[in-house]
DRENDO-510820 format. One record per residue (C-alpha): residue in three letters; residue number from 1; x, y, z. Coordinates in steps of 0.05 Angstrom, whole numbers. Example, Ala and Ser with C-alpha at 12.3 -4.5 7.8 and 13.67 -1.06 7.14 Angstrom:
{aa=ALA, i=1, xx=246, yy=-90, zz=156};
{aa=SER, i=2, xx=273, yy=-21, zz=143};
***
This chain:
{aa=UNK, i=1, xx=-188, yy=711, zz=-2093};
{aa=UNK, i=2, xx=-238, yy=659, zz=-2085};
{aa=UNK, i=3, xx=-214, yy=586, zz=-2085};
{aa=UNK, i=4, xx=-224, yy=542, zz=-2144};
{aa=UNK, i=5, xx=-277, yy=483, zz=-2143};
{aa=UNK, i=6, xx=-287, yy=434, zz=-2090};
{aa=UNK, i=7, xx=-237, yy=385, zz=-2139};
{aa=UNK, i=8, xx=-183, yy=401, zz=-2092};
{aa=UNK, i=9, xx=-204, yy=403, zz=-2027};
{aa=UNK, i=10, xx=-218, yy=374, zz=-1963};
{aa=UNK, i=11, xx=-234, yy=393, zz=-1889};
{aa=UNK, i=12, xx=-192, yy=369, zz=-1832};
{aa=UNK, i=13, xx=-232, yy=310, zz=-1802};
{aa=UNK, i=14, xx=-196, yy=297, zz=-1738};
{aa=UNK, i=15, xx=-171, yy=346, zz=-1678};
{aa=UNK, i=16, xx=-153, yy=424, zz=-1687};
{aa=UNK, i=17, xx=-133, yy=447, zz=-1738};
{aa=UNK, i=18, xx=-75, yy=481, zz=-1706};
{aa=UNK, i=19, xx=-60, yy=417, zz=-1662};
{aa=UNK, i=20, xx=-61, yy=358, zz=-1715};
{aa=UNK, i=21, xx=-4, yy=364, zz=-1761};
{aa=UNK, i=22, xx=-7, yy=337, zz=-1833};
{aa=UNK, i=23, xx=40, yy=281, zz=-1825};
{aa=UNK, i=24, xx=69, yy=247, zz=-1891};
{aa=UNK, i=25, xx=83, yy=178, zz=-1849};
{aa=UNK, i=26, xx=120, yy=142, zz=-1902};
{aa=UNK, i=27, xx=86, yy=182, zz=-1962};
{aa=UNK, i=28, xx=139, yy=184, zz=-2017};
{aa=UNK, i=29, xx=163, yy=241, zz=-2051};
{aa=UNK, i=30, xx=168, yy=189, zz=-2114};
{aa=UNK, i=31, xx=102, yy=178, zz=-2147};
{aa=UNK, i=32, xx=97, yy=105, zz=-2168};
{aa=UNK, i=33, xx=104, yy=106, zz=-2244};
{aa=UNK, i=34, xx=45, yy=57, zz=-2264};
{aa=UNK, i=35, xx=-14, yy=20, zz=-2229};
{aa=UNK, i=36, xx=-2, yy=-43, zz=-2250};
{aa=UNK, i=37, xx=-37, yy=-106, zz=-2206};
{aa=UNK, i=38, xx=-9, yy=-104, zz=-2134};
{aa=UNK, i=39, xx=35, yy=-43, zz=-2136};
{aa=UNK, i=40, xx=23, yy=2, zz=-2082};
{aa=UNK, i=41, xx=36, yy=78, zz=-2057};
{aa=UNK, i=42, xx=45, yy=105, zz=-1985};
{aa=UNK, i=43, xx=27, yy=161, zz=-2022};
{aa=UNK, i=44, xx=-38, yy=190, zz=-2011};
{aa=UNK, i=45, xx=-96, yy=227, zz=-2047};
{aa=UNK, i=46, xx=-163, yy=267, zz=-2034};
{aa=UNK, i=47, xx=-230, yy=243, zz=-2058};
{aa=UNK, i=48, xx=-298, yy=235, zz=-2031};
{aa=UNK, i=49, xx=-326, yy=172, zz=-2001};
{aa=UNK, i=50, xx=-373, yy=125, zz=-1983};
{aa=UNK, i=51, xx=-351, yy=90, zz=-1924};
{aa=UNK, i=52, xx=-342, yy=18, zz=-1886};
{aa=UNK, i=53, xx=-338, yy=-54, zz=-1900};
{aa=UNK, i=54, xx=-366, yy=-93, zz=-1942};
{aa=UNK, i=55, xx=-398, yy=-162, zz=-1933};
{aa=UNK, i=56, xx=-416, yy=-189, zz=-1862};
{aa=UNK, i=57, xx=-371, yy=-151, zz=-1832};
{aa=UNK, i=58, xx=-395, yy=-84, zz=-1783};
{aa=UNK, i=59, xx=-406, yy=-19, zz=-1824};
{aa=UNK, i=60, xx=-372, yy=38, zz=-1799};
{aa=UNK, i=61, xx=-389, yy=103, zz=-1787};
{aa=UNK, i=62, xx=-322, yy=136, zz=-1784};
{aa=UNK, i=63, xx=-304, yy=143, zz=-1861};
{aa=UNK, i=64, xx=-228, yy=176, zz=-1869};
{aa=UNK, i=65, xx=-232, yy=204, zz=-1799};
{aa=UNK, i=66, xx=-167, yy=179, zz=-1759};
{aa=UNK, i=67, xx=-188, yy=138, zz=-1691};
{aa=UNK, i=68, xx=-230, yy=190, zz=-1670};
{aa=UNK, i=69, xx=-307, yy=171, zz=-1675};
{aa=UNK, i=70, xx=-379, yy=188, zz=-1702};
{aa=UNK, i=71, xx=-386, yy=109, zz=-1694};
{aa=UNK, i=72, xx=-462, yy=96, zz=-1675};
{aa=UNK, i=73, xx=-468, yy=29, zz=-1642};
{aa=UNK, i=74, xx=-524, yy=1, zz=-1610};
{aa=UNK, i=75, xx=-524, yy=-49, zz=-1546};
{aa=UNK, i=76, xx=-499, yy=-119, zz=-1571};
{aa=UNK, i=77, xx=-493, yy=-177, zz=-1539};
{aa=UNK, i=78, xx=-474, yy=-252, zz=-1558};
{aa=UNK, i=79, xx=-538, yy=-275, zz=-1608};
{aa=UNK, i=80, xx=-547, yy=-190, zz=-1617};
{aa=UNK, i=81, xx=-527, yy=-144, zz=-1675};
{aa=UNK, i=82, xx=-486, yy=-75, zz=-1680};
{aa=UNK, i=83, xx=-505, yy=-25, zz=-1736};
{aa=UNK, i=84, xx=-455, yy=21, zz=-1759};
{aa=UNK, i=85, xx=-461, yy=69, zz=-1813};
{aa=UNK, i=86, xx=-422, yy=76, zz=-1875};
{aa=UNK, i=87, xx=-402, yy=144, zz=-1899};
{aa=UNK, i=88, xx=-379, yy=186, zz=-1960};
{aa=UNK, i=89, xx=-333, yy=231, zz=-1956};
{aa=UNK, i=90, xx=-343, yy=301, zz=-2003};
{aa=UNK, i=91, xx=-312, yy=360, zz=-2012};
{aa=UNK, i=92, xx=-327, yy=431, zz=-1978};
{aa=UNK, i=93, xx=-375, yy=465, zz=-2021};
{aa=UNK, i=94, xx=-422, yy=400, zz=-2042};
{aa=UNK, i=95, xx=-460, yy=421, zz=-1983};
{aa=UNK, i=96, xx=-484, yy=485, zz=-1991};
{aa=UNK, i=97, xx=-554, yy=487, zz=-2015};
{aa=UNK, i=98, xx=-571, yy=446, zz=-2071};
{aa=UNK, i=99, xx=-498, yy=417, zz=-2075};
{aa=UNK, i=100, xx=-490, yy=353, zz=-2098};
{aa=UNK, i=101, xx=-461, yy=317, zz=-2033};
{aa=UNK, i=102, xx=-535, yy=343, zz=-1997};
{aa=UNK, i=103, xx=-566, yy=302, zz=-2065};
{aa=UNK, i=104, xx=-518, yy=245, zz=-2042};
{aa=UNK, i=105, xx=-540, yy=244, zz=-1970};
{aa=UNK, i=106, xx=-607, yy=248, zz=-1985};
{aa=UNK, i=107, xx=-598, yy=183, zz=-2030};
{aa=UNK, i=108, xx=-560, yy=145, zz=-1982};
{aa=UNK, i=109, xx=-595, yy=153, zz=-1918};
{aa=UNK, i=110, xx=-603, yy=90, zz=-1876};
{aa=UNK, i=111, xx=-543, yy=55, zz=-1923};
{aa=UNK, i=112, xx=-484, yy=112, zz=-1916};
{aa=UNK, i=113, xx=-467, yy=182, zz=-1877};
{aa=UNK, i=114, xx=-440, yy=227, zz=-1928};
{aa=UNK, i=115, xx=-394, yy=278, zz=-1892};
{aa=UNK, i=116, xx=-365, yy=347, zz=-1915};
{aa=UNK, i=117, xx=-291, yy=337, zz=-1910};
{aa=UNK, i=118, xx=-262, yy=387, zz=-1960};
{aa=UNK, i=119, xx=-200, yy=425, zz=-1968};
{aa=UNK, i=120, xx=-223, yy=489, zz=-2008};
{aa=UNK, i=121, xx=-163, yy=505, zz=-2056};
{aa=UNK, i=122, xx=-117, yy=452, zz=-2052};
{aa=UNK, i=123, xx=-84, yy=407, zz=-2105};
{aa=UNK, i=124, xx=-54, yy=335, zz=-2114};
{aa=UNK, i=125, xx=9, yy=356, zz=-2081};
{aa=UNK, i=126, xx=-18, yy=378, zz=-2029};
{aa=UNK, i=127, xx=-68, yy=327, zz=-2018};
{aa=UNK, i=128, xx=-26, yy=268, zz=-2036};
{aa=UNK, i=129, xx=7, yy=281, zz=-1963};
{aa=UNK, i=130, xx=-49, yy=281, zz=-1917};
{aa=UNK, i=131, xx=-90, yy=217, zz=-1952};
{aa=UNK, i=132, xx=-48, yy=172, zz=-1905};
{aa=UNK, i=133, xx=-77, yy=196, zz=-1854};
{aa=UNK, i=134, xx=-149, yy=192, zz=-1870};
{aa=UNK, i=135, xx=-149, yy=119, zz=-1882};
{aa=UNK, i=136, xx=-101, yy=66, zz=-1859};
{aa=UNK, i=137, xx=-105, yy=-4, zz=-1869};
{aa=UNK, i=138, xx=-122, yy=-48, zz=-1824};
{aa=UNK, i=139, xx=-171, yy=-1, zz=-1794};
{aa=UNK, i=140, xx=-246, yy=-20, zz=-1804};
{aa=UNK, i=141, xx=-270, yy=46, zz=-1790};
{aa=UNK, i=142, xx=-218, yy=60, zz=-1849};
{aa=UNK, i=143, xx=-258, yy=12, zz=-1904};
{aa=UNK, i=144, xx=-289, yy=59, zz=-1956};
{aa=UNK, i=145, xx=-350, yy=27, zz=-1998};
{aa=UNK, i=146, xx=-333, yy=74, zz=-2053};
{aa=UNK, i=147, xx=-280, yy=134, zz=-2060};
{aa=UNK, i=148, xx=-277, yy=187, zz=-2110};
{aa=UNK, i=149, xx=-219, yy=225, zz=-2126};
{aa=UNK, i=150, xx=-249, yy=295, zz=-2154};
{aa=UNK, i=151, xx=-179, yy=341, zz=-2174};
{aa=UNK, i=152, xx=-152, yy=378, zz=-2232};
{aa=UNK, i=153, xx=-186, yy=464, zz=-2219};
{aa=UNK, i=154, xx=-131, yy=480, zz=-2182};
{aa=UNK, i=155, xx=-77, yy=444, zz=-2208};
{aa=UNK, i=156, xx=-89, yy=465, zz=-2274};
{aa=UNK, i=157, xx=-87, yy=536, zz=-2257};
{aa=UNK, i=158, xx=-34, yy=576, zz=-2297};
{aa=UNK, i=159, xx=39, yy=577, zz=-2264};
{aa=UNK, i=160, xx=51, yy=648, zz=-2288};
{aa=UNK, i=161, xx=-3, yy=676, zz=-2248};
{aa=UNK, i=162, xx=-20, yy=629, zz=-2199};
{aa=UNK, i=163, xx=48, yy=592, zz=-2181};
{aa=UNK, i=164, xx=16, yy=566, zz=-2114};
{aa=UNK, i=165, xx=-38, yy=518, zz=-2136};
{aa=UNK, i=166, xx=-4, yy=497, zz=-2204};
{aa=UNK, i=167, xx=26, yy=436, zz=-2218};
{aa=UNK, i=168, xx=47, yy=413, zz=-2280};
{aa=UNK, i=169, xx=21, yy=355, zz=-2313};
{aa=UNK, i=170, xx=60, yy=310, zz=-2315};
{aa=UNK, i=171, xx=61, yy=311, zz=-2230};
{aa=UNK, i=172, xx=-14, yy=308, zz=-2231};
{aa=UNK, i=173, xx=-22, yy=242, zz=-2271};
{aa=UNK, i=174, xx=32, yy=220, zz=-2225};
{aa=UNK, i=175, xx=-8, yy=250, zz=-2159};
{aa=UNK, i=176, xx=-75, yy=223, zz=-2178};
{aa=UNK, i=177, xx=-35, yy=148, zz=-2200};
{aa=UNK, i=178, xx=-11, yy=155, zz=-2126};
{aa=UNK, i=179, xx=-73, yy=166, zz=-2105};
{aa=UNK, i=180, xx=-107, yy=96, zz=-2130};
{aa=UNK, i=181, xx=-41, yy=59, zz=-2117};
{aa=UNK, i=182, xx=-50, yy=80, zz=-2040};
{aa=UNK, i=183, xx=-121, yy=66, zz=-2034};
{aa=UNK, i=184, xx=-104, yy=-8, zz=-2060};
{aa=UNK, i=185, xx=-48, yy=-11, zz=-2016};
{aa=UNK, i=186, xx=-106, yy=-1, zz=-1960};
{aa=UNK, i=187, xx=-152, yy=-55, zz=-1982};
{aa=UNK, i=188, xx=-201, yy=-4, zz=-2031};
{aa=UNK, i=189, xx=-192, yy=-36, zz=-2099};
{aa=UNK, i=190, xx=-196, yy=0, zz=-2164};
{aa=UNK, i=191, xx=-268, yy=-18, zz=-2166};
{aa=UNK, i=192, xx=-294, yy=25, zz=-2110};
{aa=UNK, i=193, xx=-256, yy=87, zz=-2148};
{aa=UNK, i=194, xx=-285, yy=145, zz=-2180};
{aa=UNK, i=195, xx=-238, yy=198, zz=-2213};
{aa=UNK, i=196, xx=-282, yy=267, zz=-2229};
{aa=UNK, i=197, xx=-250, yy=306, zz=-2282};
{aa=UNK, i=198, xx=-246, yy=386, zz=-2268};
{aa=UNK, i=199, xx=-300, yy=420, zz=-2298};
{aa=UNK, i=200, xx=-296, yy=463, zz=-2360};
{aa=UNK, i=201, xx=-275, yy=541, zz=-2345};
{aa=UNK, i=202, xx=-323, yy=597, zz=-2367};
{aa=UNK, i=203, xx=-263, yy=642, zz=-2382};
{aa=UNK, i=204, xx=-307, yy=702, zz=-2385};
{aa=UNK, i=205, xx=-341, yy=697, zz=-2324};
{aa=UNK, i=206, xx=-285, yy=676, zz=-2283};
{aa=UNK, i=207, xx=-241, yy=740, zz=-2305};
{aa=UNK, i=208, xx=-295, yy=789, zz=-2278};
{aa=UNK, i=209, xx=-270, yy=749, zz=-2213};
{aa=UNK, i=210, xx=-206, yy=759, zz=-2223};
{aa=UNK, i=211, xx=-200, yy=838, zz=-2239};
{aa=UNK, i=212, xx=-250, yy=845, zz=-2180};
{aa=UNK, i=213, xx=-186, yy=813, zz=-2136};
{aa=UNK, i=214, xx=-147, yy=853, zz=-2173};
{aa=UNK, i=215, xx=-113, yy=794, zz=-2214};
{aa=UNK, i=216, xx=-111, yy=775, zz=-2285};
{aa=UNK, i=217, xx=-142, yy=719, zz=-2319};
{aa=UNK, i=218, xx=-114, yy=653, zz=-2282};
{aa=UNK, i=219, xx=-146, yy=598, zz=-2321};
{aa=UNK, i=220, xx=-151, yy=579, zz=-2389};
{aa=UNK, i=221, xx=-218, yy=527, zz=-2413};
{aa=UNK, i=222, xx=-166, yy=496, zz=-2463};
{aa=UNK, i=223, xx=-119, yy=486, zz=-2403};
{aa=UNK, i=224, xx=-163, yy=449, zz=-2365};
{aa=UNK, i=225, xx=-185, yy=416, zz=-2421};
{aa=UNK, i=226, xx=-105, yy=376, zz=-2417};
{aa=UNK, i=227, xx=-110, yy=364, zz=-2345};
{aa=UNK, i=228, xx=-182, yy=334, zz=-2353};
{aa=UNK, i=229, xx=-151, yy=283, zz=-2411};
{aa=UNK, i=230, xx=-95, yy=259, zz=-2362};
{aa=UNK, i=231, xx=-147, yy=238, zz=-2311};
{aa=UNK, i=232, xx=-185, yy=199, zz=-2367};
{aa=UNK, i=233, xx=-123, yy=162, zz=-2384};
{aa=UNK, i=234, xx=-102, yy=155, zz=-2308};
{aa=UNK, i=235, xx=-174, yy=126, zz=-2296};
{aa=UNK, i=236, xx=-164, yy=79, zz=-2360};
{aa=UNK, i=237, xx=-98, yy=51, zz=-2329};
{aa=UNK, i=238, xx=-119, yy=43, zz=-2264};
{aa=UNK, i=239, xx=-177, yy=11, zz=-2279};
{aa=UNK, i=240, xx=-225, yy=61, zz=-2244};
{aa=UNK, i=241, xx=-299, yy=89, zz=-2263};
{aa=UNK, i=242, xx=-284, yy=156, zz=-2288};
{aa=UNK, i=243, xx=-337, yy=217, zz=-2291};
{aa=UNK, i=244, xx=-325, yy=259, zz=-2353};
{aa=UNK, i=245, xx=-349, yy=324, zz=-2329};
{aa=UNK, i=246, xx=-310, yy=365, zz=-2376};
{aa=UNK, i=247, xx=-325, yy=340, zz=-2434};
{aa=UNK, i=248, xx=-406, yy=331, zz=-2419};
{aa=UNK, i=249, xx=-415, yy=400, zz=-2397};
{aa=UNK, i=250, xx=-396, yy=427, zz=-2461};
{aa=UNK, i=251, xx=-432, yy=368, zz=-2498};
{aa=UNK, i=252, xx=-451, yy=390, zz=-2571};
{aa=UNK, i=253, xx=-433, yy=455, zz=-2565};
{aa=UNK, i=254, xx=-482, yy=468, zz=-2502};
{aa=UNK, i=255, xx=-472, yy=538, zz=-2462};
{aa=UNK, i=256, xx=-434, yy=516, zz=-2403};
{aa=UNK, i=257, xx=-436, yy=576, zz=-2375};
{aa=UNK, i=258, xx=-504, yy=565, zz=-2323};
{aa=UNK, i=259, xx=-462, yy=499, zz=-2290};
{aa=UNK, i=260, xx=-421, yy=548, zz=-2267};
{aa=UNK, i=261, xx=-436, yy=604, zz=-2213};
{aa=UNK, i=262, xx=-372, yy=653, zz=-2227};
{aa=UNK, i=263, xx=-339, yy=606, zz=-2276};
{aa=UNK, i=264, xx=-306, yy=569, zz=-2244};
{aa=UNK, i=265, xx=-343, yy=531, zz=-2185};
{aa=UNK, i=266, xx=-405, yy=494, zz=-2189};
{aa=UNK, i=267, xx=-473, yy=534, zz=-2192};
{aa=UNK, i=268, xx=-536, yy=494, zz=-2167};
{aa=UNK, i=269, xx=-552, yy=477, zz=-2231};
{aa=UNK, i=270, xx=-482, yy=450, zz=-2233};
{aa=UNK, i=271, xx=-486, yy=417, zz=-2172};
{aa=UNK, i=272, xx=-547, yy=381, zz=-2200};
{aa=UNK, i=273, xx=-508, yy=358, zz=-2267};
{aa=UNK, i=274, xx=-454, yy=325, zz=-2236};
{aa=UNK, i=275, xx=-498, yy=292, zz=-2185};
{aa=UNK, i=276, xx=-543, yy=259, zz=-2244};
{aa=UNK, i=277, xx=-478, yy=229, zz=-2278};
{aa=UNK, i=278, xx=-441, yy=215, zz=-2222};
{aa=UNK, i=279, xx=-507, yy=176, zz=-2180};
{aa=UNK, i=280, xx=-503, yy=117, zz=-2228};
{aa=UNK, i=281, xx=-438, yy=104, zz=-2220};
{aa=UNK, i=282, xx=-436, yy=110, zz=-2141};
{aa=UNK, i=283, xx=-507, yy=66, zz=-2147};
{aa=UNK, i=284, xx=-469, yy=0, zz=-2177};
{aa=UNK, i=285, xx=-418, yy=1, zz=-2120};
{aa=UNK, i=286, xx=-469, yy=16, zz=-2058};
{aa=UNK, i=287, xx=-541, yy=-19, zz=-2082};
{aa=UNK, i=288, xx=-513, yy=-80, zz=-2041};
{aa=UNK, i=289, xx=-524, yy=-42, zz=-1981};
{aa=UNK, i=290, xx=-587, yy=-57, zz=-1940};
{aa=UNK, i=291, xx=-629, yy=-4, zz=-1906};
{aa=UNK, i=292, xx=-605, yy=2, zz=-1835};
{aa=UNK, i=293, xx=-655, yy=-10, zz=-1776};
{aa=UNK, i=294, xx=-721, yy=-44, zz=-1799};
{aa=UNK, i=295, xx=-773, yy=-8, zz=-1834};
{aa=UNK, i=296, xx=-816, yy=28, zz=-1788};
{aa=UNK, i=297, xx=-888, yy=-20, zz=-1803};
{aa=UNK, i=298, xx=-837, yy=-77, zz=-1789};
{aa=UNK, i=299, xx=-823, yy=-53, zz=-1711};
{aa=UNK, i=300, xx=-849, yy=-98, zz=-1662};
{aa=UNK, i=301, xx=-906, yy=-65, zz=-1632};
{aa=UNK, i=302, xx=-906, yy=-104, zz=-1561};
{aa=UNK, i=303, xx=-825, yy=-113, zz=-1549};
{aa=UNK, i=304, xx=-791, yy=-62, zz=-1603};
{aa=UNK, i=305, xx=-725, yy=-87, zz=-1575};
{aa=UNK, i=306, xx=-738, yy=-154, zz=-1616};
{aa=UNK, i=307, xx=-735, yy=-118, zz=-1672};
{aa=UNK, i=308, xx=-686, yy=-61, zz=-1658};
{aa=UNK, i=309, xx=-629, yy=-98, zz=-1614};
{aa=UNK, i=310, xx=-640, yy=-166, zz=-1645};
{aa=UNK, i=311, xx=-641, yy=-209, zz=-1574};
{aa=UNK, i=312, xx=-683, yy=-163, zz=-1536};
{aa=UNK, i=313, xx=-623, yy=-139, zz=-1495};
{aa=UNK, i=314, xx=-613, yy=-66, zz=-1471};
***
């Protein structure tokens, strides 16, 4: 059976998979009940990301990696300069062609490295225990610009038939409040957050999927339609940006259907919805961001190192 939407997934960005272990490290098995000011959460979370610090301070290519690095530095020295990249973590299937993390990349190059780090099928249980792990505090290859948290396909999916992705409602409001109350505990305030409601269900199209697996019907639009109003109201108490997508793909009564490519996970034309509406909300939090590297016109023709290294040094 094919694995439901990107919303719950990530890819393991460090090691082997085999090798690396998903550690809990102090996650808690007891969701924090609230996200009121300076609570925190061991507990982690997945999302997608723009990456590194803010202000003066070096931007960072690494993203939710652990130590491990994609860092590109260049030759420093005393009155010289370091770039590093920021980068935004997405989930597995925004990168196939015409997916809306490639629409992402394409917007951010030269301010942020958008990465594919998704978990195809997975839910906020799951992901709640490996988000420690992707970014610590204290770390400033660990300092996102901008997360979003993008669950709710799989968790929603119906416990008689699917028992193994399902979780029950009340648990997800409690995973994804886990989820913000973590990242704050790591330095990425409520302001850098994005929660992505599931996306509506095309029940039709997604049970010729099924009886071709040789299941039944696993999903229900209404369903979905509960687990996408929880996020709203986590995203409301939290204090995070929040991305609809339920509720504006089926927008005056439009015909969902074409968002979708077998009902369930995004079709190009999907891809390219959710990028429109979710592009001015990453905008706001990364426009700060200069262009890395001058512009090319701007190069010193003579001695490019003035330009490119800052002192001259190699």
């Amino acid at each position: 059976m094919k694995q439901a939407l990107s919303p719950g997934s990530f890819q393991l960005p460090w090691g082997k998979h085999s090798e690396t272990p998903f550690l809990r490290e102090g996650v808690s098995d007891t969701p924090a009940p609230d996200c009121t000011p300076g609570a925190s959460s061991a507990q982690g979370g997945a999302f997608q990301v723009p990456w590194g610090c803010l202000g003066g301070a070096p931007r960072v290519l690494q993203g939710v990696t652990l130590g491990a690095g994609n860092v590109a530095s260049f030759p420093s020295s005393t009155h010289g300069w370091m770039v590093d990249w920021e980068e935004f973590l997405l989930t597995q299937f925004s990168f196939q062609p015409e997916g809306w993390g490639a629409s992402l990349a394409d917007k951010l190059v030269r301010k942020c490295d958008v990465l594919n780090r998704g978990f195809s099928g997975y839910n906020t249980r799951w992901a709640k225990i490996i988000l420690p792990r992707l970014i610590r505090k204290g770390n400033a290859l660990d300092s996102p610009v901008a997360v979003t948290i993008f669950f709710g396909a799989n968790d929603s999916a119906l416990k008689e038939e699917n028992p193994k992705q399902h979780i029950p409602l009340d648990e997800y409001v409690a995973n994804l409040r886990s989820m913000v109350q973590y990242l704050r505990s790591v330095d990425v305030p409520e302001g850098r957050i994005v929660l992505i409601t599931p996306p509506p269900l095309c029940e039709a199209a997604w049970e010729k999927e099924c009886l071709v697996q040789g299941c039944k019907l696993n999903r229900l639009n209404v369903v979905v339609g509960e687990y996408a109003s929880a996020c709203l109201q986590v995203a409301q108490d939290c204090g995070t940006d929040v991305l609809d997508l339920w509720t504006l793909m089926q927008k005056d009564g439009q015909d969902f259907a074409p968002y979708l490519s077998d009902g369930l996970h995004l079709s190009p034309q999907g891809n390219a919805f959710l990028f429109s509406h979710l592009w001015p909300l990453i905008e706001k939090k990364v426009s700060s961001l200069p262009l890395l590297l001058p512009y090319w016109r701007d190069v010193a023709e003579a001695r490019p190192e003035l330009s490119l290294l800052g002192d001259g040094d190699h």
